[in-house]
N, C-alpha and C positions, 0 to 999 in steps of 0.2 A: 504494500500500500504506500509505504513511504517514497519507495522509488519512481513509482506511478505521479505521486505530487510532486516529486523532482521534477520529472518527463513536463510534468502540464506549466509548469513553473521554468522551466530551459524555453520550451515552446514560444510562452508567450512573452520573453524577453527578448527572444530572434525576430517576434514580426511584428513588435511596437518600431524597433525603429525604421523598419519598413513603410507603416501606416503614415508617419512623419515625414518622409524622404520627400517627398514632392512638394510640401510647403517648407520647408529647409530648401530645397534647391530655389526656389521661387524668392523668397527672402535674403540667400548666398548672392542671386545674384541680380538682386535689387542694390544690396550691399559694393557689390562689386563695381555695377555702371554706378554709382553716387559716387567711389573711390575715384572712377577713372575721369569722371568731372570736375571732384575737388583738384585730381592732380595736374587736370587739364587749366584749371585756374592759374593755381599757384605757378604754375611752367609758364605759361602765360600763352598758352595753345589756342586756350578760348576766352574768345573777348566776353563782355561784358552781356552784351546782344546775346550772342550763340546762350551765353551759360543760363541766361534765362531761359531761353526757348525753350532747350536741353530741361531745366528742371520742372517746366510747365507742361513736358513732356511725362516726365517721369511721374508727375503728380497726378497728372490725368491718369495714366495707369495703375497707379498704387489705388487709386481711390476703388479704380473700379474691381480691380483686385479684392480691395475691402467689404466694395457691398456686392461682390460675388459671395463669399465666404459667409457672409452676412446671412445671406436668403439660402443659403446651404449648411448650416450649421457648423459655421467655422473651415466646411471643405471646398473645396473646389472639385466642378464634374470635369471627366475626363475632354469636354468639350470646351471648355473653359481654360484650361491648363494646356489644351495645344492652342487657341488665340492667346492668351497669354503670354506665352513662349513664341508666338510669332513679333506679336507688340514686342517683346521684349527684345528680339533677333531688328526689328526695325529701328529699335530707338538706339540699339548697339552699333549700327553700322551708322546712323546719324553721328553717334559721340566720335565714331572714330574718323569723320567726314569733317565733323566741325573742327577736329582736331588737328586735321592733317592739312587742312583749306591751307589759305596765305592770310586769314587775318589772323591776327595778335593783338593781345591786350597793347595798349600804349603805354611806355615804358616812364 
């Protein structure tokens, strides 16, 4: 018997951080494009302009990120999480477009 509630207790410690994995990756890399904005600031990659844009970007999708989750009890459906992940591939190739442009912040 004891071993048994071992088993059920290994079990359900392997597929909690499973059930978590997708809004972990969804928040790593929300994490991630804010990182490569702030350092696109400081380098001075992205002017003033772009960095707003960039985070009026970013905000519009967190939101809606939020009232997905919201109306799903905290998850996200599997149809929601591939839009997501595309917003997310759009606004990625944006930061690296504003980044790599010819403007610069002025010195």
């Amino acid at each position: 018997m004891k071993t048994y509630i071992v088993q059920i207790m290994l079990a359900g410690s392997l597929l909690a951080p499973a059930m978590f994995a997708q809004n972990n990756r969804v928040n790593a890399r929300r994490e991630n494009q804010q990182d490569r904005i702030a350092q696109g600031v400081k380098s001075g990659q992205l002017n003033a302009k772009e960095t707003a844009r960039l985070e009026s970007k970013e905000h519009k999708l967190n939101q809606e990120i939020h009232n997905d989750r919201a109306a799903h009890s905290g998850k996200l459906t599997a149809q929601e999480k591939r839009q997501v992940n595309r917003r997310q591939n759009r606004v990625s190739q944006q930061i690296y477009k504003q980044k790599h442009d010819s403007q610069t912040q002025p010195k």
